[in-house]
C-alpha positions as CSV (number, residue, x, y, z in Angstrom):
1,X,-78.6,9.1,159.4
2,X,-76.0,8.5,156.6
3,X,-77.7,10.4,154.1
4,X,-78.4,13.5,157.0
5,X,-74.2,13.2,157.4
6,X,-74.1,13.2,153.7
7,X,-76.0,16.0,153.3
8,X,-74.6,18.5,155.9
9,X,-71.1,17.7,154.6
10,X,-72.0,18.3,151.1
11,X,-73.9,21.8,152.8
12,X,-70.3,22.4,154.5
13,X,-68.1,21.8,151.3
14,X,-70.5,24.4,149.1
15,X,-70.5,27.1,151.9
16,X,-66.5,26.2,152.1
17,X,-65.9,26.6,148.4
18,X,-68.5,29.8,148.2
19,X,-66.4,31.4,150.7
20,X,-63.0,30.8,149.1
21,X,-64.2,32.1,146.1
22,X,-64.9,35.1,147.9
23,X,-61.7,35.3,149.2
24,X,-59.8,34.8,145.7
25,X,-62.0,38.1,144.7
26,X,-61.5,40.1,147.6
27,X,-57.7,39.5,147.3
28,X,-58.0,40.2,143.3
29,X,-59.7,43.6,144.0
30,X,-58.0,44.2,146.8
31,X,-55.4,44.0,144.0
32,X,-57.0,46.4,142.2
33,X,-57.3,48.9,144.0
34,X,-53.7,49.1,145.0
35,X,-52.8,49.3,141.7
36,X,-55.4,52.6,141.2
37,X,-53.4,54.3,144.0
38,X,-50.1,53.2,142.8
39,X,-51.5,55.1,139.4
40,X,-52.4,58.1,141.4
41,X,-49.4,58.5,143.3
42,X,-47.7,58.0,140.1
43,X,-49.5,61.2,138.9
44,X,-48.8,63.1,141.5
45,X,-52.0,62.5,144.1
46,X,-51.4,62.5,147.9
47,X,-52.7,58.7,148.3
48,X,-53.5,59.8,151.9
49,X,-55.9,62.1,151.2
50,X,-57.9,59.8,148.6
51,X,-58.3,57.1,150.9
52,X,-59.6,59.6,153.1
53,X,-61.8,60.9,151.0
54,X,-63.1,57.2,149.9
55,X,-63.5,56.5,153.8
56,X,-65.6,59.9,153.9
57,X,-67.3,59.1,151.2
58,X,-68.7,56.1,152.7
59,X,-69.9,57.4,155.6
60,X,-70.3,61.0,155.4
61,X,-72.8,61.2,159.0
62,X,-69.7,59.8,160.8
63,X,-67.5,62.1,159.4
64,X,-70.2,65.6,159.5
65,X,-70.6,64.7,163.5
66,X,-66.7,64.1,163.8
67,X,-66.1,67.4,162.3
68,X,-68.6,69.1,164.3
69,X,-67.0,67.9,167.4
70,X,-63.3,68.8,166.2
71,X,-64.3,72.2,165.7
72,X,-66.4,72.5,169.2
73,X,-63.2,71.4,170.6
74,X,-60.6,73.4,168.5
75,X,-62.9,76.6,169.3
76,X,-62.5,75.6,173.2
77,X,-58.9,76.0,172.8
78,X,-59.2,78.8,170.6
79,X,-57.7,77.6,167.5
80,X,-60.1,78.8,165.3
């Protein structure tokens, strides 16, 4: 039983540690990619309108059906 308890904690620890590491990264890109945006805004880019292109760009079928349905509605109120 000792050596089951043994081995779970060491499992634990390693999945412990793993994560952390992958923590430490995600803040370090996270970092990053503030620092990108920082550069863009510094040269004059709307940092608004990048990240909404990035999220676009990610999932562009979300966005297309979003759109569609903005312009069914704006065209019901006749705003186009």
């Amino acid at each position: 039983m000792a050596v089951e308890d043994s081995v779970a904690q060491d499992q634990l620890r390693a999945f412990i540690e793993r994560i952390e590491r992958m923590e430490e990264e995600k803040a370090a890109i996270g970092a990053d990619i503030k620092e990108i945006y920082a550069e863009a805004k510094g040269n004059g880019f709307d940092c608004k309108v990048l990240k909404r292109i990035v999220n676009i760009r990610k999932d562009k079928q979300t966005y297309d059906e979003q759109e569609a349905i903005l312009e069914l509605y704006m065209s019901a109120l006749d705003m186009v």
